[in-house]
PAZA-863831 format. One line per 3 residues: their letters; for each residue x, y negated, z negated of N, C-alpha, C. Coordinates in steps of 0.001 Angstrom, whole numbers, padded with zeros to 6 digits, always signed. Example, Ala and Ser with C-alpha at 12.3 -4.5 7.8 and 13.67 -1.06 7.14 Angstrom:
2
as = +013190:+005690:-007800:+012300:+004500:-007800:+013200:+003300:-007800; +012850:+002250:-007080:+013670:+001060:-007140:+012900:-000030:-007870
***
This chain:
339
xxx = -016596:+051134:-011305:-016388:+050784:-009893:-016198:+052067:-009081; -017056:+051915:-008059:-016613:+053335:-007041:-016860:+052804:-005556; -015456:+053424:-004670:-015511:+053486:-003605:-016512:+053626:-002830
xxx = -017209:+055438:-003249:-018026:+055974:-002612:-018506:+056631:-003547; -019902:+057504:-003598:-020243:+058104:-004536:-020869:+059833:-003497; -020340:+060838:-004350:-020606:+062551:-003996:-022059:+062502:-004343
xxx = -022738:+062989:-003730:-024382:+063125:-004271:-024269:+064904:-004453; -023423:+065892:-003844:-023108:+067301:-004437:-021926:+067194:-004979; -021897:+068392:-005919:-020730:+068223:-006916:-020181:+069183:-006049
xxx = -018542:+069040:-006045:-017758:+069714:-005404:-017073:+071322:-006319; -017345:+072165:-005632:-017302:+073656:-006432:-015764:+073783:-006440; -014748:+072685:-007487:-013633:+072866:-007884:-013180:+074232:-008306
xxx = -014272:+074866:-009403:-013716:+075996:-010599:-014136:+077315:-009762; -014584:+077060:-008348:-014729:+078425:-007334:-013453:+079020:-006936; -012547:+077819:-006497:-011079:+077970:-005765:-010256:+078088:-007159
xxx = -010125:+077836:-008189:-009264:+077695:-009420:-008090:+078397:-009149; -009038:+079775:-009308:-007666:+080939:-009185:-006620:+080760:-008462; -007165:+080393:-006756:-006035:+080576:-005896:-005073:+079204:-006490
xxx = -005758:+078067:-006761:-005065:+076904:-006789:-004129:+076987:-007986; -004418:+077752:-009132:-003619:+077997:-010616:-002468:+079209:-009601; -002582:+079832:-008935:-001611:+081244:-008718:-000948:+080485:-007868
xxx = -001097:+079600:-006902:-000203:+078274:-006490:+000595:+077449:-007759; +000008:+077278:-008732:+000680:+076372:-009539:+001292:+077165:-010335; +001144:+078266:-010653:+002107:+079137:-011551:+003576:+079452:-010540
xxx = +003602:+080064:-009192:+004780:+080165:-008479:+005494:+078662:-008550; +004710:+077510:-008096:+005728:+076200:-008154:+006319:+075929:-009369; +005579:+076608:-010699:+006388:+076168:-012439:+007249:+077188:-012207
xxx = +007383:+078860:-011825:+008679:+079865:-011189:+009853:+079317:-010792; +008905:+078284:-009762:+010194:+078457:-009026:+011383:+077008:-009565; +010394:+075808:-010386:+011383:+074777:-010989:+011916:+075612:-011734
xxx = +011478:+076393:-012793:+012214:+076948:-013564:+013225:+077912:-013201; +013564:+078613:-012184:+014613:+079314:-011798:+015445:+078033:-011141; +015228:+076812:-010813:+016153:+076311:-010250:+017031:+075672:-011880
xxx = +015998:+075111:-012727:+016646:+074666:-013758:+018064:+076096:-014094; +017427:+076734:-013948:+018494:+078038:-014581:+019681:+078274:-014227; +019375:+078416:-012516:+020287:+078629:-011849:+021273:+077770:-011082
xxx = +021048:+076505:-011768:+021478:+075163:-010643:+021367:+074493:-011881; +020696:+073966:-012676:+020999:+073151:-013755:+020981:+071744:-013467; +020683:+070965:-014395:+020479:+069472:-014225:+021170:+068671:-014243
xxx = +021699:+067842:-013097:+022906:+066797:-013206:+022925:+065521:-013428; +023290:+065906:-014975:+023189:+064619:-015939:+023670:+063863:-015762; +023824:+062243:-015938:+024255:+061044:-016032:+025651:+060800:-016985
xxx = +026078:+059576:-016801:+027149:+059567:-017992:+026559:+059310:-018918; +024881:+059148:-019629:+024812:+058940:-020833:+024771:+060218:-021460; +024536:+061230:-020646:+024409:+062375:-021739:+025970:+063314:-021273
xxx = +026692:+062909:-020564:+027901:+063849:-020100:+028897:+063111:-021091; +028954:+061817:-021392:+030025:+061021:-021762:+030870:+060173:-020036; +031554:+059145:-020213:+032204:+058923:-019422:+032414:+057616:-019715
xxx = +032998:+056498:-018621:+033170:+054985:-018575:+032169:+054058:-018624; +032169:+053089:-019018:+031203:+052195:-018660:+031661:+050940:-018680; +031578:+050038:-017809:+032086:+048733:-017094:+031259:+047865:-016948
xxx = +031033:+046549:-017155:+030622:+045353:-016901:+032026:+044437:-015807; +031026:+044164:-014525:+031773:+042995:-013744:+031055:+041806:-013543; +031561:+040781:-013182:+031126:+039368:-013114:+031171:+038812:-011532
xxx = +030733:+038467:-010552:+031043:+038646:-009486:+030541:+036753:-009427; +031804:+035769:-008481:+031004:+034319:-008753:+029745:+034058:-007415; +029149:+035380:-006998:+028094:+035755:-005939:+027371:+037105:-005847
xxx = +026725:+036873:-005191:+025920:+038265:-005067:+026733:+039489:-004660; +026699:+040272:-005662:+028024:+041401:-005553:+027338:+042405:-004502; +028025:+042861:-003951:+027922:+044079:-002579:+027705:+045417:-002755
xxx = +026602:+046200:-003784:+026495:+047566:-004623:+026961:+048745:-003824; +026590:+048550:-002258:+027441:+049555:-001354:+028769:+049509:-001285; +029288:+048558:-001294:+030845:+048358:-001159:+031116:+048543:-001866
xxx = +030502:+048630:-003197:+031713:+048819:-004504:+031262:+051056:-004429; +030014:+051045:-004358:+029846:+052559:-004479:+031097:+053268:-003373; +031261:+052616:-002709:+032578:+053146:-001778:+034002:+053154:-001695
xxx = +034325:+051905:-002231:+035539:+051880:-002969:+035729:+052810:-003859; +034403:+053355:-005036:+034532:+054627:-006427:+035101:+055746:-005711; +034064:+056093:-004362:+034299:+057271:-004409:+035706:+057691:-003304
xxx = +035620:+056656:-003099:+037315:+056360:-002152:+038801:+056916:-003076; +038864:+056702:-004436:+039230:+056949:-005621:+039051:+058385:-006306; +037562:+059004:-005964:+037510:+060099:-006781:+036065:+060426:-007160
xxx = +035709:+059481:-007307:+034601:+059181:-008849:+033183:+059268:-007226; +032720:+061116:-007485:+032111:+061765:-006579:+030514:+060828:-006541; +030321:+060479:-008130:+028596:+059969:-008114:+028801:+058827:-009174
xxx = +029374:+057978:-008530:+029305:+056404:-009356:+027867:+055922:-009371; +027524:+055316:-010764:+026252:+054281:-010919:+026846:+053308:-011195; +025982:+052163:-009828:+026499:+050716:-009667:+024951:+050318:-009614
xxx = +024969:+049137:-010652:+023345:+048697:-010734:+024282:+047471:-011189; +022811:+045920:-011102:+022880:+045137:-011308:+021995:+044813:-012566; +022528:+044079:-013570:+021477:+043673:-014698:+021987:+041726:-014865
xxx = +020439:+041619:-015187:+020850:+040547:-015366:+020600:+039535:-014272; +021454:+039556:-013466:+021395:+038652:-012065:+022356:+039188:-011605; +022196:+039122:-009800:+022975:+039980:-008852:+024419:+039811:-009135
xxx = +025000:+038660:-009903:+026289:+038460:-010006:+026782:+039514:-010875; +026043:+040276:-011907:+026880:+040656:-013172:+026257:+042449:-012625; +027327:+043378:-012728:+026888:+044780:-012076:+027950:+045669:-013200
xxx = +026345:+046631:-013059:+027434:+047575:-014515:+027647:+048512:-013908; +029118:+049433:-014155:+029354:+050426:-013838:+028973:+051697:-014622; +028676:+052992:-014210:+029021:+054434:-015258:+029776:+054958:-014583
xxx = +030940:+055606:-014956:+031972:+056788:-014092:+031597:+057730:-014682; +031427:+059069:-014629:+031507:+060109:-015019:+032838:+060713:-015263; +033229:+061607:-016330:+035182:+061542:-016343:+035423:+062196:-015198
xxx = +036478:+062128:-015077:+037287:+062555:-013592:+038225:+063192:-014291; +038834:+064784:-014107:+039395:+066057:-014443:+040769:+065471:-014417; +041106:+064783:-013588:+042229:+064440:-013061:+043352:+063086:-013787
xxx = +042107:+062306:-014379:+042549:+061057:-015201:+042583:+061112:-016194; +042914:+060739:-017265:+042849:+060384:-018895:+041868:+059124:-018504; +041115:+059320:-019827:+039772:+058210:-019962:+039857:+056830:-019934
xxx = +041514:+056520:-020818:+042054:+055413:-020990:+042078:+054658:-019998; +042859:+054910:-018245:+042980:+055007:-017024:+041969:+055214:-016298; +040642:+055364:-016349:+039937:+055663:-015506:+039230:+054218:-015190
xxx = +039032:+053035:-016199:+038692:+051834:-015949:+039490:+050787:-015301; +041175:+050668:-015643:+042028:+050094:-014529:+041958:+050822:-013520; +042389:+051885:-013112:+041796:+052283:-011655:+041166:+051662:-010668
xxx = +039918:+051993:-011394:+038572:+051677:-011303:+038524:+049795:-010627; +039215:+049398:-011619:+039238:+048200:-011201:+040182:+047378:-010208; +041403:+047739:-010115:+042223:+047579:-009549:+041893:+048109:-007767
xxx = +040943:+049252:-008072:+040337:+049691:-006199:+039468:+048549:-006239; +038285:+047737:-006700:+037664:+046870:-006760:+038426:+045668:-006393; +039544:+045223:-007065:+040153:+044070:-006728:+040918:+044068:-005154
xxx = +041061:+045151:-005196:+041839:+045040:-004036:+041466:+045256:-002714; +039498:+045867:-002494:+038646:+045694:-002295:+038366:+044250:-001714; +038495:+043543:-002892:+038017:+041868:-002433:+039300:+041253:-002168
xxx = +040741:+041851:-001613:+041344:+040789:-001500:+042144:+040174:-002275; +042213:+040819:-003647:+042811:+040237:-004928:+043730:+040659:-005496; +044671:+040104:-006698:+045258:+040979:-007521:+044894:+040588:-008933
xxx = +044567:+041844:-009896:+044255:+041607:-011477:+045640:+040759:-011768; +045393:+040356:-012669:+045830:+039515:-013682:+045217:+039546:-014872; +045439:+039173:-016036:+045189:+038993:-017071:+045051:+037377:-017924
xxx = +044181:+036943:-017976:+043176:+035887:-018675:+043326:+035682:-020001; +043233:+034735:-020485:+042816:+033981:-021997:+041520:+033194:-021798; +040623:+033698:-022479:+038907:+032912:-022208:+038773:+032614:-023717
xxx = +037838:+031323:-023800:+037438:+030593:-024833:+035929:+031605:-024898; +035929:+032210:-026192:+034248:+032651:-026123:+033726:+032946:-027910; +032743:+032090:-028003:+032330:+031886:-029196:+033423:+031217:-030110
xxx = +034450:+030453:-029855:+035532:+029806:-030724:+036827:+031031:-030650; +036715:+031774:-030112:+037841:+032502:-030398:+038605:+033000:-028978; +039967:+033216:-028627:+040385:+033566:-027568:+040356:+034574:-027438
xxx = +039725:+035114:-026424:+039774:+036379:-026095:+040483:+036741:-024199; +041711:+037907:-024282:+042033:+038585:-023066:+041301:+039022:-022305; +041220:+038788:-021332:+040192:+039755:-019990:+040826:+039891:-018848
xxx = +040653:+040510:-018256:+041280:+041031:-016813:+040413:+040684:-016168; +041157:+039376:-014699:+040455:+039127:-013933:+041143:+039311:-012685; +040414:+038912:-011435:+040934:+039299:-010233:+041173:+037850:-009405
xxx = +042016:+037606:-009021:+041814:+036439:-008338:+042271:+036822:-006836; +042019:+035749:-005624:+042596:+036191:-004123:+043888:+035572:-004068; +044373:+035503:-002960:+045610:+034215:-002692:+045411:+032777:-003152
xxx = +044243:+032605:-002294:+044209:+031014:-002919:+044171:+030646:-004573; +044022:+031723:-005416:+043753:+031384:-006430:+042368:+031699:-006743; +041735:+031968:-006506:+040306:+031491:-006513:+039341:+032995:-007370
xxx = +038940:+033662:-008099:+038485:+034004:-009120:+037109:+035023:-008017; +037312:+036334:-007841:+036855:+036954:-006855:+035737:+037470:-007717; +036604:+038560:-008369:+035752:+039762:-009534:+036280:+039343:-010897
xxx = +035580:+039773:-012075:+036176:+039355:-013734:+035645:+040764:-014310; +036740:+041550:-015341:+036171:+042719:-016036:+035910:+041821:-017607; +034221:+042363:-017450:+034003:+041593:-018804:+033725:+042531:-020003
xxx = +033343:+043592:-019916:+033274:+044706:-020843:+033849:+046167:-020313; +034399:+046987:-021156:+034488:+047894:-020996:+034681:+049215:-022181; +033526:+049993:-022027:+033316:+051227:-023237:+033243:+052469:-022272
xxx = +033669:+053382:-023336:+034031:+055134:-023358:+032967:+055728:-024092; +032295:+056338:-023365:+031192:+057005:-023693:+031601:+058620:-024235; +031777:+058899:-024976:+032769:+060173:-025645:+031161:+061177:-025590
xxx = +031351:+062334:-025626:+030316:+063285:-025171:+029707:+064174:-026775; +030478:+063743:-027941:+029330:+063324:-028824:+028425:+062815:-028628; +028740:+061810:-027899:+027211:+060290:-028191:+026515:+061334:-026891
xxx = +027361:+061872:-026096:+025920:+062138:-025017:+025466:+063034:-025570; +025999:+063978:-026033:+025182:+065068:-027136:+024152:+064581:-028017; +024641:+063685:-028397:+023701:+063256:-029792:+022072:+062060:-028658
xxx = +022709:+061483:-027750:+021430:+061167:-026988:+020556:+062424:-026113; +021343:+063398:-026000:+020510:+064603:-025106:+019527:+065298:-026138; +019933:+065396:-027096:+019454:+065324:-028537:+017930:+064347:-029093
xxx = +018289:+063307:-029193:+017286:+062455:-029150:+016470:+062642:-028142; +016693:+062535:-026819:+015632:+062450:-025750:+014749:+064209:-026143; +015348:+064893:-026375:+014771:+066112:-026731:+013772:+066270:-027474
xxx = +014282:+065312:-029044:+013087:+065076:-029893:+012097:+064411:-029898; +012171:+063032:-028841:+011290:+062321:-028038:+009995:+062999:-027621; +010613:+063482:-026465:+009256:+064955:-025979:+008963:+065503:-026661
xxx = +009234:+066388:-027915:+008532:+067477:-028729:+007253:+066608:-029306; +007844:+065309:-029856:+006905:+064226:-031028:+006158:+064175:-029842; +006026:+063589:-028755:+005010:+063300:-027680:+004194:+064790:-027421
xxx = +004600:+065654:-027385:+004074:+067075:-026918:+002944:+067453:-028181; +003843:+067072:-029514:+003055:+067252:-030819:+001587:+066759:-031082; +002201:+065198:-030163:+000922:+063985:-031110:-000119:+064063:-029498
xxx = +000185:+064565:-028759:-000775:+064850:-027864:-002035:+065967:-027980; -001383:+066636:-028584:-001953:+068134:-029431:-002831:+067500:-030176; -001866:+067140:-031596:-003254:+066822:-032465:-004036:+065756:-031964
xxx = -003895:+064631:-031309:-004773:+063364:-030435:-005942:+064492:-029974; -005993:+065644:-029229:-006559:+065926:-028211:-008085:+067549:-029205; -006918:+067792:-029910:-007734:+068652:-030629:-008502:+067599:-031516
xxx = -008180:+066585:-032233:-009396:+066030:-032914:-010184:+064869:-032175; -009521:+065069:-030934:-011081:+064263:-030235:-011743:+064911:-029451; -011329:+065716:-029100:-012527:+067529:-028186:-012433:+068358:-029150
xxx = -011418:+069643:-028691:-011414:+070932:-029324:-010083:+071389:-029077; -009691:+072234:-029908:-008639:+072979:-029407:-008127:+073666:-028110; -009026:+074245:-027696:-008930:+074733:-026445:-008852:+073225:-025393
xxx = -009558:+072622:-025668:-009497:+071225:-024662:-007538:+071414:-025087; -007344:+070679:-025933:-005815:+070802:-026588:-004748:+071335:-025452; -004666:+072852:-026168:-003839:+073593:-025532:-003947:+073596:-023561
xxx = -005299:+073197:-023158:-005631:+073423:-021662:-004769:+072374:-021073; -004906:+070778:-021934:-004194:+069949:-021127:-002955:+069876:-021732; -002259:+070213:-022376:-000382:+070038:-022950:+000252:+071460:-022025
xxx = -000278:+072719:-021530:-000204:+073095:-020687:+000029:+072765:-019172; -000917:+072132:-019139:-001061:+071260:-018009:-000144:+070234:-017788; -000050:+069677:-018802:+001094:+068492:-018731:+002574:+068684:-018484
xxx = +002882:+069449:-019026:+004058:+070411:-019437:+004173:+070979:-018310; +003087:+071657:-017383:+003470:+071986:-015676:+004178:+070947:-015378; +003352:+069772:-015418:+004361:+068811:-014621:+005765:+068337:-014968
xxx = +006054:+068017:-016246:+006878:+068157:-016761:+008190:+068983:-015993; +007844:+070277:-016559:+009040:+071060:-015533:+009509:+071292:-013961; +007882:+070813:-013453:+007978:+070848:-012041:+009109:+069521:-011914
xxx = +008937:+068426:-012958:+009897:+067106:-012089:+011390:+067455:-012317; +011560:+068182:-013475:+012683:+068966:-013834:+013493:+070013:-012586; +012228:+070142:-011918:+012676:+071564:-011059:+013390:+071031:-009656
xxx = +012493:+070007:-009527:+012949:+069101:-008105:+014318:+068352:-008574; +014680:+067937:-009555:+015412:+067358:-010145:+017262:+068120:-010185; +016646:+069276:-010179:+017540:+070931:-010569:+017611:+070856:-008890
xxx = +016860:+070798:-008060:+017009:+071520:-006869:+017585:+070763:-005984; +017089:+069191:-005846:+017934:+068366:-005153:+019437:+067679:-006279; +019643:+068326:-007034:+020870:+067623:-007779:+020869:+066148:-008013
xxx = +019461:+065536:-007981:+019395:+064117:-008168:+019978:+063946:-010180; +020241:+063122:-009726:+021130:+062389:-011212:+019971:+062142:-012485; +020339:+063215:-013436:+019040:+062596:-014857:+019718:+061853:-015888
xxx = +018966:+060394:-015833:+019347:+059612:-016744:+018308:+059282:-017841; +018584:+058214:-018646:+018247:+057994:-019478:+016643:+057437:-019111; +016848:+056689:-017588:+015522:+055978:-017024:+014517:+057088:-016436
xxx = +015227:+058479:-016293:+014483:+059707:-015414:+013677:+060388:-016795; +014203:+060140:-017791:+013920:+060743:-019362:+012341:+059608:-019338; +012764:+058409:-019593:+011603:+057976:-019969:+010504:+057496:-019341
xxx = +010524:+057991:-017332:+009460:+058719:-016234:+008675:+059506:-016707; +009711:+060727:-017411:+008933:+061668:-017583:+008081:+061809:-018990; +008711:+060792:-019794:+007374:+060761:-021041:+006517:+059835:-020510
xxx = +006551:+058616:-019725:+005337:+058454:-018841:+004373:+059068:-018269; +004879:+059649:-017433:+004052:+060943:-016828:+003150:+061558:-018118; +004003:+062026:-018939:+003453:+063093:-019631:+002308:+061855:-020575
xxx = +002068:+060581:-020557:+000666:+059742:-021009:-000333:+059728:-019733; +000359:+059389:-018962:-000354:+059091:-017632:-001197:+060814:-017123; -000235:+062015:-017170:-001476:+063117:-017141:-002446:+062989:-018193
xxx = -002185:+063352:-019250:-002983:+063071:-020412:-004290:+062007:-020647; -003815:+060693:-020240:-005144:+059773:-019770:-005916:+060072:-018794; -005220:+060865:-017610:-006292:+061567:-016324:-007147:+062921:-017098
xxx = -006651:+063771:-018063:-007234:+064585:-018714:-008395:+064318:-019551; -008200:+063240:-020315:-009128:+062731:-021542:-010274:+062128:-020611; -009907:+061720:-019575:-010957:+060872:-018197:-012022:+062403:-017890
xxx = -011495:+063332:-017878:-011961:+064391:-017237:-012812:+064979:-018484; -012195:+065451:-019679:-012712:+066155:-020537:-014106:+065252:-021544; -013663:+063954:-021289:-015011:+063205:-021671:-016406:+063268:-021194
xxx = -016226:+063219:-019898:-017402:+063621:-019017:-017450:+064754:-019326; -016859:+065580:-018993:-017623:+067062:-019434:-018329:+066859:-020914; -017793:+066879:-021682:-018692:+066554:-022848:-019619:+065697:-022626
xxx = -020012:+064758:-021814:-021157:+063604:-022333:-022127:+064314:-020858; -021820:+065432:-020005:-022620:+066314:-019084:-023201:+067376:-019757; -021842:+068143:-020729:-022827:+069191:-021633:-024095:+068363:-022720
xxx = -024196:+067412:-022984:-024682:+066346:-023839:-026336:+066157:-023311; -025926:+066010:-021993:-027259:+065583:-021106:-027828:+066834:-020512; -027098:+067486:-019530:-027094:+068638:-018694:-027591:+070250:-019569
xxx = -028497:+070300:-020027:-028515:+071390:-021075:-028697:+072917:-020296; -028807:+072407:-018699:-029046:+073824:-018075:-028258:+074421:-017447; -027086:+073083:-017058:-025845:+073573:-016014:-025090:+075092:-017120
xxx = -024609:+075553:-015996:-023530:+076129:-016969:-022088:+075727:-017237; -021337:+076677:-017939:-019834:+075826:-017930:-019114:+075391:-016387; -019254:+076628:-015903:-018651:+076302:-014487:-019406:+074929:-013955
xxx = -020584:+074827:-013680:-021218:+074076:-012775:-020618:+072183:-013893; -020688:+072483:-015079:-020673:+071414:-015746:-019217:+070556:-015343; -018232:+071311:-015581:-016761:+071179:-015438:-016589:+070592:-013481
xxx = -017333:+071213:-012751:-017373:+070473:-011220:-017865:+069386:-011384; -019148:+069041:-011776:-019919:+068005:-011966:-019266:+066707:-012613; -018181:+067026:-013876:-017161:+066278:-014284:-016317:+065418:-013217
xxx = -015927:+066904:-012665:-014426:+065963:-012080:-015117:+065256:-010855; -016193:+066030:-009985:-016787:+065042:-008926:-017260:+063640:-009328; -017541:+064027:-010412:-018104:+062085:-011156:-017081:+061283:-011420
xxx = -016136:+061608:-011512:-014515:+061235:-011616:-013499:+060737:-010422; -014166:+061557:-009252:-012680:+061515:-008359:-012745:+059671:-007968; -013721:+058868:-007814:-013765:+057879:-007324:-012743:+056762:-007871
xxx = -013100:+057316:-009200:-011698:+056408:-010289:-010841:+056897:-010143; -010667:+058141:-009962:-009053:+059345:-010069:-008291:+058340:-008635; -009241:+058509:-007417:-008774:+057834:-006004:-008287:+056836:-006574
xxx = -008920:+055740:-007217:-008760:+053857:-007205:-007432:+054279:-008388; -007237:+054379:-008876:-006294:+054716:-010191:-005052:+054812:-010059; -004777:+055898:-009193:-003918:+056825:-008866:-003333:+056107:-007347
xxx = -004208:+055625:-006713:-003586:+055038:-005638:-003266:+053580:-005704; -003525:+052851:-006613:-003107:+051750:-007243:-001876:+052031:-008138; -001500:+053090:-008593:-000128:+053264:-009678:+000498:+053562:-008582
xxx = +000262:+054989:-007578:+001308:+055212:-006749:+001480:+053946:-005542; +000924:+053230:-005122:+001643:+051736:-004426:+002366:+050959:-005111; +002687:+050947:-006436:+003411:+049892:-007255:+004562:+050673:-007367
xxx = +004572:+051870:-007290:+005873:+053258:-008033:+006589:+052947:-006317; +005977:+053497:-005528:+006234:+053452:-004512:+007203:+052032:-004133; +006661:+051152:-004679:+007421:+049596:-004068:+009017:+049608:-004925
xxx = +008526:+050452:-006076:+010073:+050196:-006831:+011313:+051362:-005647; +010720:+052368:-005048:+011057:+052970:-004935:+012083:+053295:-003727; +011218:+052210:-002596:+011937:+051668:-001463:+012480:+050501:-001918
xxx = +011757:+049599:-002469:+012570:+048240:-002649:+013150:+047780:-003852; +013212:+048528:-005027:+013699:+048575:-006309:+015883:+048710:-006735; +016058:+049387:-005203:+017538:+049550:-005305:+017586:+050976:-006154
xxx = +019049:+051248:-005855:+019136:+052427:-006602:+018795:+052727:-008314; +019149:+051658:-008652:+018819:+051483:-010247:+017554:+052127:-010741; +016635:+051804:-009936:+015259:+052670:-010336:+015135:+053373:-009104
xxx = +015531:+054130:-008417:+015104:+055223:-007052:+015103:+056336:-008447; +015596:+056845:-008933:+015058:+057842:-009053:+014513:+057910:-010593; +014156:+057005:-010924:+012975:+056595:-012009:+012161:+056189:-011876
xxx = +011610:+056121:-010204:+010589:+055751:-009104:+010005:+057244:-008598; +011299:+057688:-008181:+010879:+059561:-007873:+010257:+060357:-008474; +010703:+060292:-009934:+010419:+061216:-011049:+008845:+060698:-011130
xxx = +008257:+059629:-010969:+007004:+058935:-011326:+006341:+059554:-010541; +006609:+059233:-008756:+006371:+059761:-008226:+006040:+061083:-008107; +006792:+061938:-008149:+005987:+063166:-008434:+005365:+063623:-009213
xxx = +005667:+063036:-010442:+004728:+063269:-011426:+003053:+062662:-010961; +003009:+061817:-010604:+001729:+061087:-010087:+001014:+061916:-009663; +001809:+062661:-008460:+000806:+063559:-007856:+000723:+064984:-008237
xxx = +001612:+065312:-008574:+001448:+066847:-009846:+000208:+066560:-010782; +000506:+064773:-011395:-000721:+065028:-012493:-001896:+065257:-012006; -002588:+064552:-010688:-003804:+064602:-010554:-003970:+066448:-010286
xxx = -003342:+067068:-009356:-003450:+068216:-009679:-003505:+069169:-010505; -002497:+068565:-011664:-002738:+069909:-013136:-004166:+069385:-013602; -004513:+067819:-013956:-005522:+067847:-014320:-007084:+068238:-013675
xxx = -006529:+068679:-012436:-008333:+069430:-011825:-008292:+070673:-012135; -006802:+071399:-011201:-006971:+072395:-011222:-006442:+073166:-012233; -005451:+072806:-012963:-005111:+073475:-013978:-005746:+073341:-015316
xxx = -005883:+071562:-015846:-006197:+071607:-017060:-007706:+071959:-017426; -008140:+071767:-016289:-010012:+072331:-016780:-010207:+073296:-016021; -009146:+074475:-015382:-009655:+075203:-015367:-009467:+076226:-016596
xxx = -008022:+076127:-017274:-007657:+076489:-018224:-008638:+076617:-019437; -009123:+075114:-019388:-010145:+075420:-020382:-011569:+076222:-020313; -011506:+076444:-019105:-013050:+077121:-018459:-012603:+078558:-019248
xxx = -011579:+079166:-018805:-010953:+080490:-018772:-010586:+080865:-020922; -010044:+080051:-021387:-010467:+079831:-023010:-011784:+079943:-023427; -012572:+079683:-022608:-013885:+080049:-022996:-014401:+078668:-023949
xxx = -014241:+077579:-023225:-015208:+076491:-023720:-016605:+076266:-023208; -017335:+076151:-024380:-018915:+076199:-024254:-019504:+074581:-025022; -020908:+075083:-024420:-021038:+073785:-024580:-021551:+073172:-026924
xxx = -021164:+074797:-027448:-021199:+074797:-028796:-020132:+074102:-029715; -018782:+074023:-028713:-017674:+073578:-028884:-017683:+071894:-028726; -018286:+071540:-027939:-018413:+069716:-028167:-019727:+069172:-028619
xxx = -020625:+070030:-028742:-022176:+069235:-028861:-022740:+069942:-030392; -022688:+069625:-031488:-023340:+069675:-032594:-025046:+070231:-032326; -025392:+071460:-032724:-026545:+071621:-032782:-027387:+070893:-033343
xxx = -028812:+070674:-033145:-029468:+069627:-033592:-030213:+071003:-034903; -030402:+069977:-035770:-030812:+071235:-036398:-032366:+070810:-037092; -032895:+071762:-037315:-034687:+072265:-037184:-035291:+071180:-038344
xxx = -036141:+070361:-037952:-036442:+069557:-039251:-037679:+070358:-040109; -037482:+070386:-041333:-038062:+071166:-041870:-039380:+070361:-042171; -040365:+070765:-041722:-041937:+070134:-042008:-042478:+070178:-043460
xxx = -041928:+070862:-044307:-042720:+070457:-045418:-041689:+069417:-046357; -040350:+069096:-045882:-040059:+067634:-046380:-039001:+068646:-047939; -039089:+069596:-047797:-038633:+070187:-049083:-039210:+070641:-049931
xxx = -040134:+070301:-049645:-041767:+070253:-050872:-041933:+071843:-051060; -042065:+072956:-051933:-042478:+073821:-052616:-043666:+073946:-052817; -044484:+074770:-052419:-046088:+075191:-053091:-045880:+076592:-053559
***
């Protein structure tokens, strides 16, 4: 399917340089922010509180984010799972509290918030009685309920900052070998390069505006890092099935001819993912804003590493057209036959 169709191929690998010496200062400059500013992790990888409430209505996520920080607690996550009634908390620890204390607090600004005072409950659940702290108003009447509550100790976030770490390498790995045994090596290294720009660039924005990295911003960015990769393999196929046909172009001319035969899907593709990213992003709530962001930029970083970076990279490696197309080789006319 195409929009429109280029009848000249557009001289991408003319501009390369300037567009790669652009993309090398923007990977500079995420990376000096990662350095110098550093990434502000979530409570899954810092350690901290975590809270389940029960609300008998649609709970108020601004009002409660204001009550936290009314208290202390500078970057509370208040999301809803489940249905609008049930909203989980993360605190990050607070210098000032013991950990034990940081969930009555916590809750007690909430109750009193709606009007209420905690109390303490006997609930029937699964045959057995179990205590819970609930909130009721004057009349009696059952406002907020604390239904879970865990301590996220900074082992476990260690040991998940950990995991998410090894996540990316295995993805970085199996992209490699995926890519070298279905092109070439140089194809390989041109696009995990490439990918890996983006990668740090979402890192860098991430570092620079102090937006919060969670566990949902972690697994954006191994998205991203399929989603460049499928725009790459889109790109590096055609070039191969142009060197295939095209026996006169050269590399340069072949590699334009690619991506111009391409952009029509790259357009429909890319602007169909970014309207859906986009919808989570305004209308998704905070819960996914910035597992909407991270997509987001990645979206549009990828289409860029993959023109200008990942094939030009490979132009500059020195891929030819000996590297994807098997010589045909000379049929010998006498059949083998000896005289």
């Amino acid at each position: 399917m195409e929009f429109f169709k280029i009848k000249r191929d557009i001289p991408f690998m003319r501009h390369a340089l300037i567009f790669n010496v652009i993309s090398a200062l923007t990977f500079l400059a995420a990376v000096f922010f990662l350095v110098s500013k550093g990434l502000h992790f979530s409570v899954e990888f810092t350690g901290g509180t975590v809270m389940e409430l029960r609300y008998p209505h649609a709970a108020d996520q601004e009002k409660i984010r204001g009550t936290l920080r009314s208290i202390g607690h500078e970057a509370p996550e208040v999301a809803s799972f489940g249905t609008a009634q049930d909203i989980m908390l993360r605190l990050p620890p607070v210098k000032t509290a013991a950990g034990s204390t940081v969930s009555g607090d916590a809750f007690k600004a909430i109750c009193a918030s709606e009007g209420g005072t905690p109390k303490q409950i006997n609930v029937t659940e699964k045959g057995q009685q179990i205590e819970r702290t609930s909130c009721a108003n004057a009349a009696g009447a059952e406002v907020v309920s604390l239904q879970r509550v865990d301590f996220v100790g900074p082992q476990v976030g260690d040991e998940l900052a950990q995991s998410g770490l090894n996540a990316l390498i295995m993805v970085v790995v199996g992209v490699v070998i995926y890519l070298a045994v279905r092109f070439e090596w140089k194809f390989a290294v041109a696009a995990i390069l490439a990918n890996l720009h983006d990668v740090v660039i979402i890192l860098g924005f991430f570092a620079f505006f102090q937006w919060e990295f969670s566990l949902t911003v972690l697994a954006a960015i191994l998205a991203v890092l399929g989603y460049s990769v499928n725009e790459s393999v889109v790109i590096f196929d055609r070039i191969r099935e142009t060197f295939r046909k095209q026996r006169k172009m050269s590399v340069t001319e072949v590699i334009d001819h690619a991506i111009t035969s391409t952009i029509s899907r790259t357009i429909i593709t890319h602007a169909s993912t970014q309207m859906m990213v986009l919808s989570m992003l305004f209308f998704g709530g905070p819960s996914l804003h910035y597992f909407a962001m991270a997509l987001t930029i990645g979206i549009c970083f990828g289409i860029y590493s993959s023109v200008f970076v990942a094939a030009a990279l490979a132009m500059w490696f020195g891929v030819k057209r000996e590297d994807l197309v098997k010589p045909v080789k000379a049929k010998d006319e006498t059949d083998g036959a000896v005289v």
